[in-house]
C-alpha positions in Angstrom: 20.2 -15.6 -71.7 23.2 -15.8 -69.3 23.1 -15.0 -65.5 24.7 -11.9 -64.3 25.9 -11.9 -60.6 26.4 -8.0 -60.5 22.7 -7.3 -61.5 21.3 -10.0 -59.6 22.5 -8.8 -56.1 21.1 -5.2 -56.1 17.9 -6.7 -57.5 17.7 -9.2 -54.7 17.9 -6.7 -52.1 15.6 -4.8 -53.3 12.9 -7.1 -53.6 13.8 -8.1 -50.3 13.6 -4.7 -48.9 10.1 -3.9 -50.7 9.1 -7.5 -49.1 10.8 -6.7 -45.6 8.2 -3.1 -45.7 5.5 -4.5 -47.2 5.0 -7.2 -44.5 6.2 -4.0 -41.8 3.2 -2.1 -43.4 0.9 -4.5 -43.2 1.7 -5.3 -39.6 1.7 -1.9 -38.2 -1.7 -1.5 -40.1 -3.1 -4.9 -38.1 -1.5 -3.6 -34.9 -3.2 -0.1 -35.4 -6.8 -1.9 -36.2 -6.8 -4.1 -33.8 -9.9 -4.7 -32.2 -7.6 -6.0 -29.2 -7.3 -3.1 -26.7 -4.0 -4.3 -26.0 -1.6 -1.8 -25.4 -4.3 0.6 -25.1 -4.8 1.1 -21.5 -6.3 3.7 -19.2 -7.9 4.1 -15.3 -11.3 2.5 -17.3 -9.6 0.0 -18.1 -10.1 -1.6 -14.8 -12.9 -1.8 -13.5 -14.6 -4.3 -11.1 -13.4 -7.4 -9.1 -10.4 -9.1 -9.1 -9.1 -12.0 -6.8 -5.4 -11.8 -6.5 -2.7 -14.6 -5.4 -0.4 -13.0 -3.3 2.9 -14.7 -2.8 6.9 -14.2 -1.6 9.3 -14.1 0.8 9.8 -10.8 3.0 13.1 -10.6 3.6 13.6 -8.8 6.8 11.8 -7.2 9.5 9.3 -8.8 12.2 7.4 -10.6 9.6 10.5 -12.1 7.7 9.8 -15.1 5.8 7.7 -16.7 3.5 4.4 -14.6 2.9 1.2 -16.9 1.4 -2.3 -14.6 0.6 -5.5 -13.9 -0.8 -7.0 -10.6 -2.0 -10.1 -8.9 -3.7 -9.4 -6.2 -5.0 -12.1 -3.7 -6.5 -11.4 -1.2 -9.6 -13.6 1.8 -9.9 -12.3 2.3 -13.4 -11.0 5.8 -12.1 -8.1 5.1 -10.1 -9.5 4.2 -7.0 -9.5 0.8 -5.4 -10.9 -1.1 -2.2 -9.5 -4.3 -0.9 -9.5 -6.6 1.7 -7.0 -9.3 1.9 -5.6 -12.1 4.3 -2.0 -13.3 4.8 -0.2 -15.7 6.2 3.9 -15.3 7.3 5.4 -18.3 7.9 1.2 -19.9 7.6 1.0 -18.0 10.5 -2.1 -15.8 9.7 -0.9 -12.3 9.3 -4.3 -10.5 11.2 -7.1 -12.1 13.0 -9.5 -11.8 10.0 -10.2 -10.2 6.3 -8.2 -6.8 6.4 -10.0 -3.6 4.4 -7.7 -1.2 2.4 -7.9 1.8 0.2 -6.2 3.2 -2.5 -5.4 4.7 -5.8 -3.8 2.9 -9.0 -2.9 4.8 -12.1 -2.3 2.7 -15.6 -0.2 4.1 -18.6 -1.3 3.6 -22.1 1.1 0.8 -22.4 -0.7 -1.4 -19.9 2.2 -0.4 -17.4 0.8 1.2 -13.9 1.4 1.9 -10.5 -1.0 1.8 -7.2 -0.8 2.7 -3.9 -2.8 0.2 -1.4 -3.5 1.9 2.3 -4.0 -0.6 5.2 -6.9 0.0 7.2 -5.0 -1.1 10.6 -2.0 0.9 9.7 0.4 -1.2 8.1 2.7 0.2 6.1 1.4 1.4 2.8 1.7 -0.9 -0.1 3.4 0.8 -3.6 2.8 -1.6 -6.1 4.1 -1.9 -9.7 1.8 -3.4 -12.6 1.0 -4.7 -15.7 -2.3 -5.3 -16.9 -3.0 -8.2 -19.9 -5.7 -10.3 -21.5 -7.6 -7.1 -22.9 -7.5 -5.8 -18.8 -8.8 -9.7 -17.3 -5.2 -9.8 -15.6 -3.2 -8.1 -13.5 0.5 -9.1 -12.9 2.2 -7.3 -9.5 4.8 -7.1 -7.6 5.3 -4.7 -4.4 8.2 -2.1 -4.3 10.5 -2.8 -1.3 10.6 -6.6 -1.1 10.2 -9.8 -2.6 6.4 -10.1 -3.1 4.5 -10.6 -6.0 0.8 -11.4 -7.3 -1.3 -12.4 -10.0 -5.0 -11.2 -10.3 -7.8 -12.4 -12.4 -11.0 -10.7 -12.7 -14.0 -12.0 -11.3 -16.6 -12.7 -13.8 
């Protein structure tokens, strides 16, 4: 039996290419299956307490500087929140004690969202941009406008 280069290349792609969709089909049918949730998200999605890290550096404005805080932050599961929070600029505490807020927060099947956090002592409102992980026992954030970020964790 002698070895024929010709033959041997179209044959070798192909069994690549039936290898390459097999293992694409059997992925996509894991993915679709999965018991996961991820990438299946909604408003019910959250729901309950989370305690967030705030942390960044505001750029400009009165409170310039390095911003340091704490938050709880409660989910309805949908798209309404509560809050309070304390911050620190500079470690300069931010207000005299825990400040309430309200809001609304809206997440995309993709585990992308937004929400909209309303200070009770009128400060500006807070538009926030998310992403929620760990089967919804995380949130990831940062706030639209300056340099801020937080993490969130639910509260068990």
């Amino acid at each position: 039996m002698q070895f024929n280069l010709r033959s041997a290349i179209p044959v070798a792609m192909a069994v690549g290419l039936a290898a390459a969709l097999a293992l694409s089909a059997v992925w996509s049918v894991t993915a679709d299956d999965d018991d996961s949730g991820e990438g299946r998200c909604s408003n019910r999605t959250l729901r309950g307490d989370y305690g967030f890290d705030i942390g960044g550096q505001i750029l400009a404005g009165p409170r310039a500087g390095i911003l340091r805080g704490v938050a709880m932050t409660s989910f309805d599961g949908h798209g309404n929140l509560s809050q309070v929070d304390f911050a620190t600029f500079n470690g300069v505490p931010g207000w005299p004690d825990w400040r309430p807020a309200t809001g609304t927060y809206d997440l995309n099947p993709d585990c992308t969202g937004t929400a909209e956090i309303i200070p009770s002592d009128h400060s500006p409102s807070l538009h926030l941009r998310m992403v929620v992980v760990d089967r919804g026992r995380e949130i990831r954030a940062i706030v639209e406008g300056n340099a801020t970020g937080s993490t969130g964790i639910k509260v068990r």
